[in-house]
Every structure is written in C-alpha cells, then in structure tokens.
N, C-alpha and C positions, 0 to 999 in steps of 0.2 A: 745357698748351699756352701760349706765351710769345705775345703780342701786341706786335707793337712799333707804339709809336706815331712817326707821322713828316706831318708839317705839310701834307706833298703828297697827306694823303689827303683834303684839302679840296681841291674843284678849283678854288676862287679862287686859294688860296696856291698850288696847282701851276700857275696860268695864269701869274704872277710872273717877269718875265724876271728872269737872277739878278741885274742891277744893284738892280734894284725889293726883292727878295728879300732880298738879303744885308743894305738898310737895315731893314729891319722884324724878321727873323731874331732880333737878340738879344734884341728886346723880347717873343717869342713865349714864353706862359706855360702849358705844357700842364696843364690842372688836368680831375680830373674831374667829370663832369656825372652827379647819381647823378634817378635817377626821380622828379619831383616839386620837385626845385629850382628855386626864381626865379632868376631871372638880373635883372629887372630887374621892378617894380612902373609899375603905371600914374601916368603922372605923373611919375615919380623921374628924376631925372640921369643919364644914363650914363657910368660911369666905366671899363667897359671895353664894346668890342665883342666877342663871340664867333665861331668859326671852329669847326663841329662838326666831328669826325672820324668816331668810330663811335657819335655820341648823334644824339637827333632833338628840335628846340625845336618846342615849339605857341606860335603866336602865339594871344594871346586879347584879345577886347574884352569888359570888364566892364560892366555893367549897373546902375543904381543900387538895383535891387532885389538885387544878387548874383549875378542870371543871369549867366553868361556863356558863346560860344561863340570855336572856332578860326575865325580869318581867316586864316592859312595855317600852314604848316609849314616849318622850316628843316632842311636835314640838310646832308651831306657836300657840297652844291653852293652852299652859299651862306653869311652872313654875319648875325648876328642884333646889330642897332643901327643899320639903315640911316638913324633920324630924323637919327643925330649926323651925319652929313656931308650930309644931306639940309637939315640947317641948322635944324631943331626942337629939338634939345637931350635935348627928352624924345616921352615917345608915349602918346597913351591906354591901346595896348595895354598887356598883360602878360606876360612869358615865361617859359614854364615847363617844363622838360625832359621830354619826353615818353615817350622811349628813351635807358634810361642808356647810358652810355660817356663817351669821353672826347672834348674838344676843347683850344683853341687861344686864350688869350681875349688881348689888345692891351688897352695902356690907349689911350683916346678919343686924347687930346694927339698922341701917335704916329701913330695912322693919319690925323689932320686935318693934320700936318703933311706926309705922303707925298701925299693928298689934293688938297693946296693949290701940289703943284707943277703940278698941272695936266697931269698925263703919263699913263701907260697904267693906270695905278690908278685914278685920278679915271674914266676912260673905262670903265674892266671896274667898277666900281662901280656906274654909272649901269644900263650893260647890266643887269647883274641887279637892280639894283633895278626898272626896267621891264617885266621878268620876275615878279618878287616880287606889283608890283600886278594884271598878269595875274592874276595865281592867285589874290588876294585877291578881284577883281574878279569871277571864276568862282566860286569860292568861294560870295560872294553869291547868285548867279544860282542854282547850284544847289542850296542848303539852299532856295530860295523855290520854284523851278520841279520840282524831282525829286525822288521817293518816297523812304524812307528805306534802301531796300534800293540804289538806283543809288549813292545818296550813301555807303554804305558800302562800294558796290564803290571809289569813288571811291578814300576815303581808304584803304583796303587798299592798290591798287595803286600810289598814292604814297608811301606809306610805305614798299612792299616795293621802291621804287627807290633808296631811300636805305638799305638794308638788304644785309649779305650773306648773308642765311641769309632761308627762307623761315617763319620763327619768330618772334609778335611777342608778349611778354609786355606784358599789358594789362588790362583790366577791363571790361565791357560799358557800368556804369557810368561809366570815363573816357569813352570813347566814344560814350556817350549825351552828355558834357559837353561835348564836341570838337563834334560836329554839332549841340548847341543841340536835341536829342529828348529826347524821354522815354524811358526806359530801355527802358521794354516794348516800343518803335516798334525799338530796337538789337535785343533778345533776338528778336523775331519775324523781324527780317529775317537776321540771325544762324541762326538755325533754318533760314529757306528756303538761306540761302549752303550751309549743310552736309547739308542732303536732297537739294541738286543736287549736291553730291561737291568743289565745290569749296574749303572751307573743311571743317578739325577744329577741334570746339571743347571745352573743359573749363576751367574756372573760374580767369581770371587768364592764358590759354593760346590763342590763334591759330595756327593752323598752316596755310599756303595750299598746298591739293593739286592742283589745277586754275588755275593764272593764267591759262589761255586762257578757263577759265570767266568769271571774274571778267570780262575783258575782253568777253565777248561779251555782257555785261550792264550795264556800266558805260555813265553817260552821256555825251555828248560831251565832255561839262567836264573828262577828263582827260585825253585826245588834246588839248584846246586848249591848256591849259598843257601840256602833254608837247613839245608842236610850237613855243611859245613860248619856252620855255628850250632848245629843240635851235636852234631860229635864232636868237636873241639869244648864247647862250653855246654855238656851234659847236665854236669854235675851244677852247674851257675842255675840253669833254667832251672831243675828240679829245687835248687835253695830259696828259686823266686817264687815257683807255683806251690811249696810247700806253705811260704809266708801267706799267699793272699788267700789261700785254704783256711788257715788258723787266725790271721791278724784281727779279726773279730771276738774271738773267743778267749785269746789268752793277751800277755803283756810282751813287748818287745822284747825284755831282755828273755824270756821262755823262748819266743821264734829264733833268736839269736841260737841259744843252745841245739835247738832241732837241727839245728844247720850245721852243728860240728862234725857231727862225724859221717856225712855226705861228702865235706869237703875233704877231711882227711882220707879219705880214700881217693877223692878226682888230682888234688895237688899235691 
C-alpha cells in the first residue's frame, strides 16, 4: 500500500490561502518522524517548527529529578514550536514523537518572516495556539482532579482523533510516562478499559472496540478541549473535511481553491 504524503494533511497548512501557501510551499521539508525522536530538548533553540501529517508529538515538562509528564499533544491539527513566534525563542518543554509517521518541518526564519507580515498566518497561529493552552491547561486539571482510568479514556480518545485507524502502537509503560502515573495505576485501568469491551489489549498493542464506551467514561476534560479547537479552528476543520470529501475526485490545486473563501471569512 503506497501512502502519499501531501502538506494538506495538516489542517494548518490546508487552512493557507494559496497566496500564503505558495510562500511557505518551497521551504516545506517532508522528513520523517520515527517513535521516540526529539524534535527539540528543553531549553534548546528552535531551528525548525514541525507540521505533523500521520505522526503524533507529546509535549513534555521535565522535572529535575527526571520525572516527567505530557502537557499536550500535537497531531495533524497543529504545529509543534509555538514558543518561536510566541517570541520565547526556546521552551521548558520537550518534544518527543509519540506516533511515528511523517511530517512537515519549516526552518524558524521562514515561518517568523510570514509571521511578521501580520496577515492571516500570524492570526490562525494565535487561534491555535489558544487552543494548544486550553488543552494544556486541562491537561492539568485533570492528571490533578480525575482517576487514572478517566485520564486514560482521555488520552485514548485524543489520540484516536488524530489517528486514521483505530490502532495505537504503544507501551503501558510510555503511557504511564505521558500521564505522570505509575505503571500499575495504567495496567489496572487498562484491565478495566478491556473487561468493559471497550479496549484490546496485548503487549506494545491498543486496539479501541467501543469509542462510544470510552466516551461514556471519559472526563469532561475532553469534550472541553474538543469544543475549544471546534470553535477556535472551525473554519481549519471544515477546510480539512472539505479536502478528504473531494481529494478523490478533483486535483489539488481545485481543493486549494474550495478552501478560499471558508478561510476568508474564519481569518
């Protein structure tokens, strides 16, 4: 089975009116992102942003003991380096490829110069990154406030939004590392996800059989970022579900055009 890779499976880069597009386009460097790759250390310069396609970034905050946990995740909806146009340069966090595949990565200069025109990038940047703190900010709330069985419906079904297949290669272990648990707190709540039918599990292996289950167990905290990224980036989503409606039947630069004036009305 041949996969092709194409820039607009990021719904930023597909939000991109083509004037916006066509500048950034020849600087885009598709490389892949394989399971466990840094993309950037805590502390360190960023020298390029990334754009996932069919990979998933964990943000992480280290600890000075080594701990550390996920304060969000990045997939196909967004953009992993928000510090460098946020004007920080660098970030506490850590990023670390969670789900291989491939993306999209810019070098920094690039996207600070489209940036700094002050036009419809600078503005769908913000959007999501106000999105991004949502979910970081939830996040918090509920590694603090919700049992470790909610928190795992959590990150299940955010992950399986940024996913095409209901199949997540993983470790109980990473997952214990992602939600800041202890492994046995994942493995027990993992046991009950799969006596209720909604999860298979087998070693290194997630397979979700029930996502209505998941959801009718999950805490608030996912519908709140769910609902936060649907109205902040309406108009994104609709330019990405309009593409994989038509990307069969007509040519790229066509799905390009359908997308202009969605976006001039959201930026």
């Amino acid at each position: 089975m041949v996969i092709t890779n194409d820039p607009n499976q990021n719904y930023l880069l597909a939000a991109l009116l083509d004037t916006e597009f066509n500048r950034l386009s020849p600087y885009l460097e598709l490389v892949p992102m394989s399971l466990g790759d840094v993309l950037y250390e805590s502390g360190g310069k960023l020298q390029y942003v990334y754009f996932p396609t069919t990979s998933i970034v964990s943000l992480h905050y280290l600890l000075e003991n080594g701990g550390s946990s996920e304060i969000a995740g990045v997939g196909n909806e967004g953009v992993v380096g928000i510090s460098l146009f946020m004007g920080g340069d660098s970030t506490p966090s850590r990023a670390v490829v969670q789900t291989g595949g491939y993306g999209y990565r810019l070098k920094s200069q690039v996207l600070m110069d489209e940036f700094n025109r002050a036009g419809p990038v600078l503005r769908l940047l913000l959007r999501y990154t106000q999105a991004l703190i949502t979910q970081m900010s939830q996040t918090a709330v509920c590694n603090r406030h919700h049992s470790v069985e909610q928190q795992l419906c959590r990150w299940l079904l955010l992950t399986l939004d940024r996913m095409p297949t209901n199949e997540l290669t993983i470790t109980q272990e990473l997952i214990a590392n992602m939600l800041g648990v202890r492994r046995e707190g994942v493995t027990e709540a993992a046991g009950k996800l799969q006596t209720f039918g909604y999860i298979r599990y087998r070693r290194g292996h997630i397979t979700v059989v029930d996502r209505g289950g998941l959801e009718e167990n999950v805490c608030e905290c996912y519908e709140v970022v769910k609902k936060e990224f649907a109205r902040l980036l309406c108009d994104v989503r609709q330019r990405q579900g309009d593409q994989s409606v038509v990307a069969t039947v007509v040519s790229l630069p066509q799905v390009r055009k359908m997308g202009v004036l969605v976006n001039r009305i959201g930026l």
